[in-house]
C-alpha positions as CSV (number, residue, x, y, z in Angstrom):
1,X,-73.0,-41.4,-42.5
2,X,-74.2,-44.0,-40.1
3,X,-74.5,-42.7,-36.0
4,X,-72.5,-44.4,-33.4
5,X,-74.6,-47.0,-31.7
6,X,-75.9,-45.5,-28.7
7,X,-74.3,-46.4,-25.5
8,X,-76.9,-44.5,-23.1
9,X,-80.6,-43.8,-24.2
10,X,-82.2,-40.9,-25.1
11,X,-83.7,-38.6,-22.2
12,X,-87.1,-39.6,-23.8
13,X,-86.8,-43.0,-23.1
14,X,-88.6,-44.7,-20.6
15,X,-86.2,-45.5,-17.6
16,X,-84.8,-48.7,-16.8
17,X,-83.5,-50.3,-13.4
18,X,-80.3,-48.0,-12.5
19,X,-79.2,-45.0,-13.5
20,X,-78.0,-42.8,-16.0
21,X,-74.3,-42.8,-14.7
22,X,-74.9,-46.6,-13.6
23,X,-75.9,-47.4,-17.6
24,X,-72.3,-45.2,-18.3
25,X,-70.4,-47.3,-16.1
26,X,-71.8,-50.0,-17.3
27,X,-70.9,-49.2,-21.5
28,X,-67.2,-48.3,-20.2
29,X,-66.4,-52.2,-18.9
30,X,-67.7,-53.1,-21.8
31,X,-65.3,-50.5,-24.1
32,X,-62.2,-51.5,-21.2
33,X,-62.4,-55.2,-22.2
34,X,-61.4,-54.3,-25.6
35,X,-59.5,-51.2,-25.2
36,X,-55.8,-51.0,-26.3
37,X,-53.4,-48.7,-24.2
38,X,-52.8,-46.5,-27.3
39,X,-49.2,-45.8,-26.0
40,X,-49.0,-42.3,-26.5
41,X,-48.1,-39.2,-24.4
42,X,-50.2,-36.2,-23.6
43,X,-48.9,-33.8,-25.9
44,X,-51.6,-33.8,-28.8
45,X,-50.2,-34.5,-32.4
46,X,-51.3,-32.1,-34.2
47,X,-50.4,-29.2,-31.4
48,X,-53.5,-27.5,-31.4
49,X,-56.5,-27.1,-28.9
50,X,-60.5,-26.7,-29.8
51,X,-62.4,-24.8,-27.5
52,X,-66.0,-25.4,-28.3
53,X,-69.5,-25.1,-26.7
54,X,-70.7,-28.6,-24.9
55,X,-73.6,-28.8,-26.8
56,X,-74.8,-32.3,-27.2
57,X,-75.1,-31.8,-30.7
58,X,-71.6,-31.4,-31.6
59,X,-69.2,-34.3,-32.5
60,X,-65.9,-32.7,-32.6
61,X,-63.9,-35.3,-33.3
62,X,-65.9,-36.6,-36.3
63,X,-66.5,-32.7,-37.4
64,X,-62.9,-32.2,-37.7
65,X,-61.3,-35.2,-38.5
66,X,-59.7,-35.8,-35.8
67,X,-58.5,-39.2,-34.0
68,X,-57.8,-39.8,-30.8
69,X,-54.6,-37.9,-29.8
70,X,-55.0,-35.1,-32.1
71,X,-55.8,-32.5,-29.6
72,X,-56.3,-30.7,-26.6
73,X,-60.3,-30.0,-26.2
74,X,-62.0,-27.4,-24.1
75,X,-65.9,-27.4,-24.2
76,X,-68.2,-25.5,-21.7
77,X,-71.5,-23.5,-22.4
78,X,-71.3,-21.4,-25.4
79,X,-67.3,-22.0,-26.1
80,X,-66.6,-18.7,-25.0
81,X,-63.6,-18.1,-23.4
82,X,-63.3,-17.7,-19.7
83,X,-60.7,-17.1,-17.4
84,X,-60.7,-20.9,-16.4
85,X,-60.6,-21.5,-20.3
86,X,-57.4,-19.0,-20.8
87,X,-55.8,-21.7,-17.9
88,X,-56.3,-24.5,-20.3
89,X,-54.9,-23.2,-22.6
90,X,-52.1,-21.5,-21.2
91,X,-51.3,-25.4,-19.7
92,X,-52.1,-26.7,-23.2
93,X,-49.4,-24.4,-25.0
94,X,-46.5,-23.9,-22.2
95,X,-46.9,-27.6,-20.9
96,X,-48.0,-29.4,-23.3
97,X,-46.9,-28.0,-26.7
98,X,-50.3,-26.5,-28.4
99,X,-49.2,-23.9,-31.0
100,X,-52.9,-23.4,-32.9
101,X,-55.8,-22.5,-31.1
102,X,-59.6,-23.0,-33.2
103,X,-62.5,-22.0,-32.1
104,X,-65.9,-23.2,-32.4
105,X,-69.7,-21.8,-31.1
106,X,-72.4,-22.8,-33.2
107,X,-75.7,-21.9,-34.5
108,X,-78.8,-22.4,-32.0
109,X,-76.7,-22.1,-29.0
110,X,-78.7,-21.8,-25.6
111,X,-76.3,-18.8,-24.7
112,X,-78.3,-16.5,-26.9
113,X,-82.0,-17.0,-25.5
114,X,-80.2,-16.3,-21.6
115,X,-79.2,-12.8,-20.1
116,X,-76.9,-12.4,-16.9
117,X,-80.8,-12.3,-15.1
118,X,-80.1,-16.0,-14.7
119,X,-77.2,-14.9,-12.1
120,X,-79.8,-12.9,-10.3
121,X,-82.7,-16.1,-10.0
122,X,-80.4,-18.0,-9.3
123,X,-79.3,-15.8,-5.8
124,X,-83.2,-15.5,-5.6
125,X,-83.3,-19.1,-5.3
126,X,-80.5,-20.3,-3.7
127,X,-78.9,-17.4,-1.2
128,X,-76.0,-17.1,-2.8
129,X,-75.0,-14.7,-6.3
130,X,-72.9,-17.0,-8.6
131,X,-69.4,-16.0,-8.6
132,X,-69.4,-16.8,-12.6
133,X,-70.6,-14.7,-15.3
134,X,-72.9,-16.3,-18.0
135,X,-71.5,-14.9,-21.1
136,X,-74.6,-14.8,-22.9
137,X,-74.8,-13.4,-25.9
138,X,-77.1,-12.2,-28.6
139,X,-75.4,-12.2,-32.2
140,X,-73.1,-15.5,-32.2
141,X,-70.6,-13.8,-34.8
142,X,-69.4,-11.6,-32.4
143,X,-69.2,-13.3,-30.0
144,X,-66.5,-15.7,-31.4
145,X,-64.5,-12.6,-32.2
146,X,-64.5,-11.3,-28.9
147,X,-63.3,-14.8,-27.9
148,X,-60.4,-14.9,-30.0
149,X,-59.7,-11.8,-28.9
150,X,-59.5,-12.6,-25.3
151,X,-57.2,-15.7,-26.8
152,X,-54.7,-13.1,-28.5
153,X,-54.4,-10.5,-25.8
154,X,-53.5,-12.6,-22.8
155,X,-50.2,-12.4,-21.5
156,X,-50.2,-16.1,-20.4
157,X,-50.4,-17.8,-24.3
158,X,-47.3,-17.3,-25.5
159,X,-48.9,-18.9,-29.4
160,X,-51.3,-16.3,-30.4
161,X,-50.9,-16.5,-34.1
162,X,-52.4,-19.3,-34.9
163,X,-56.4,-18.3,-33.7
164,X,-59.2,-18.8,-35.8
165,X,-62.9,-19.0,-34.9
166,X,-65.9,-20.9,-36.8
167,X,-69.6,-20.7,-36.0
168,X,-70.8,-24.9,-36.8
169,X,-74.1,-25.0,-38.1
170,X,-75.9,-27.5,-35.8
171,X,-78.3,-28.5,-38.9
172,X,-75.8,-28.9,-41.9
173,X,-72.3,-30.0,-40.1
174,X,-70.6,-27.0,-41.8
175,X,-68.1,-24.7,-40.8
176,X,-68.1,-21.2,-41.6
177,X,-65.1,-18.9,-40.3
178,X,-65.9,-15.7,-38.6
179,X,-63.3,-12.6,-39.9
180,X,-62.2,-11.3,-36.6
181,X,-62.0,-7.8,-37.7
182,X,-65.5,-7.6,-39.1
């Protein structure tokens, strides 16, 4: 498969006159002046949300299959699932109408070579302990279980049946489904 075109350059490119966030304002006029109010609602289609890590490397949409409209996604570092993730969710499902919830870390994450030391530089350096934990983690399988445990125990997601998680191998594109009771 063919990549997108790029719309921004590559960190390793030399710059050019503006900025990064100028040269991403610039590539949405351009996508505005051809875009289409697709005239649906907020409610995704397919009633299910993704919660995956933000890793760069990770096109959900094409991974999946999915088209615009198809779902409710929540990405932050290492997918895990955080308090502010369980309100997403709880919005996405008692709002909004999500009834599956899927899962997704992936191999090589940056999660696993941190420790919750990087909370203690970080007061070092600027004053002030992070309120936040860092969830790191060291074995990527169980991690994903323990976040779809902390999906089917709260008391806020009334759709806990429908919870699968996948750890997405960031060099082949592939899937591969973690047994939360393992």
């Amino acid at each position: 498969m063919t990549p997108a075109p790029r719309l921004a350059p590559s960190i390793d490119d030399p710059p050019v006159d503006g900025s990064v966030i100028d040269r991403l304002v610039a590539a949405n006029r351009t996508y505005a002046a051809g875009f289409v109010d697709p005239g649906m609602g907020a409610r995704p289609v397919l009633r299910v949300a993704v919660v995956a890590c933000m890793d760069a490397r990770i096109d959900l949409h094409a991974a999946l299959g999915l088209e615009l409209g198809d779902c409710h996604t929540v990405r932050n570092a290492g997918g895990v699932v955080t308090d502010d993730t369980i309100r997403s969710l709880t919005i996405s499902q008692r709002a909004l109408g999500t009834r599956s919830v899927i899962l997704i870390h992936h191999t090589g994450c940056g999660l696993e070579s941190l420790t919750e030391e990087f909370r203690h530089e970080l007061e070092m350096e600027v004053g002030q302990r992070p309120a936040w934990a860092v969830e790191a983690f060291r074995d990527v399988d169980q991690d994903v279980r323990q976040s779809m445990r902390r999906v089917r125990t709260s008391p806020f997601l009334p759709h806990t049946d429908d919870v699968r998680g996948f750890v997405f191998d960031v060099t082949t594109g592939l899937l591969r489904e973690i047994d939360p009771g393992s």
